[in-house]
C-alpha positions in Angstrom: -3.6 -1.2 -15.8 -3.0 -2.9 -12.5 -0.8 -5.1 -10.7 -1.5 -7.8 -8.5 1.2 -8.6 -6.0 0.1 -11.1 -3.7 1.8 -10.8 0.0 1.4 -11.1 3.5 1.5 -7.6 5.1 2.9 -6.9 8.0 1.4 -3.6 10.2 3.5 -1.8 12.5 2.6 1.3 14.6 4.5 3.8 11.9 4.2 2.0 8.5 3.3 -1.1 6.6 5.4 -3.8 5.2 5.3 -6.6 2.7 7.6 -8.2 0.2 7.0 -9.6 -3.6 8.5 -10.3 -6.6 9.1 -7.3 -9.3 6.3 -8.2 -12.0 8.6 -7.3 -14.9 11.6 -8.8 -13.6 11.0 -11.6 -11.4 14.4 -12.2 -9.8 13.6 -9.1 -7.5 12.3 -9.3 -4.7 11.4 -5.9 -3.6 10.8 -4.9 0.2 8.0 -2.6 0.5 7.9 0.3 3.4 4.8 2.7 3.6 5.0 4.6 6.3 1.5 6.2 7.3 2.3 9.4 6.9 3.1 9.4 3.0 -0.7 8.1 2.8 -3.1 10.6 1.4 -6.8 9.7 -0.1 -7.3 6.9 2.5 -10.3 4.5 2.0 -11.5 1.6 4.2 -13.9 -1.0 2.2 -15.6 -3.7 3.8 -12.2 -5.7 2.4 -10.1 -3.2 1.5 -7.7 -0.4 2.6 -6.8 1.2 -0.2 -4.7 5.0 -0.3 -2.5 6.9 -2.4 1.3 7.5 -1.7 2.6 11.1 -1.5 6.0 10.0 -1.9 7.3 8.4 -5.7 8.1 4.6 -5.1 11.6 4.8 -7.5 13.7 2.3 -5.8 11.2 -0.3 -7.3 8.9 1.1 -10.3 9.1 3.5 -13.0 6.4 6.5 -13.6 4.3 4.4 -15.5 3.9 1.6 -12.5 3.0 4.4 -9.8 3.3 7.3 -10.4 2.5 9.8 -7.3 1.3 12.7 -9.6 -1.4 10.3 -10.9 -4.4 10.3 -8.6 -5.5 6.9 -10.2 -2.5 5.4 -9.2 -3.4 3.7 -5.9 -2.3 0.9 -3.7 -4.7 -1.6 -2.9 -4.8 -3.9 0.1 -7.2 -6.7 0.3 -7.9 -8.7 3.4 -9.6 -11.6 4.2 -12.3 -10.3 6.3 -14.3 -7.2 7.5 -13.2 -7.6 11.0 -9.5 -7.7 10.2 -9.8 -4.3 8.3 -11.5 -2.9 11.2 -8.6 -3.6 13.9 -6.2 -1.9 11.3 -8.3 1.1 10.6 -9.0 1.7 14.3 -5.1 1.0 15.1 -3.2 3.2 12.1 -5.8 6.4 11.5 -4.5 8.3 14.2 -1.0 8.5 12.1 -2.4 8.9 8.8 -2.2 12.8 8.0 -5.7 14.2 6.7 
């Protein structure tokens, strides 16, 4: 089952960043910080960047929300246009571990 959290996101030259509300309890805001490295299965789509983290996200979601040992368990980030994925695959592969 997925979730849909929808966010500006905010690319720096060691990590990504966004913000968003805790589905289940809405109060929350949660801060989100993926740093490259903690990136494995990386995919570029003509919209999406989309890659599994290494590292278990517990300071916001149980097991069953992500859950690092699943390999279906991926983070998905949409963009509006094939151009803008481009400039952030060209700028943030170099720091994502193969």
């Amino acid at each position: 089952q997925s979730r849909i959290c929808t966010s500006s996101v905010n690319f720096y030259a060691n990590r990504c960043e966004y913000k968003f509300h805790h589905p289940y309890q809405t109060s929350t805001e949660v801060h989100m910080i993926m740093y490259y490295h903690d990136m494995k299965s990386v995919k570029f789509t003509s919209n999406r960047f989309m890659f599994h983290l290494s590292s278990t996200l517990h300071q916001c979601f149980t097991s069953s929300d992500y859950n690092p040992a699943n390999m279906n368990h991926n983070i998905i980030i949409e963009f509006p246009s094939s151009l803008s994925v481009s400039e952030v695959k060209k700028k943030i592969m170099p720091f994502i571990q193969k």
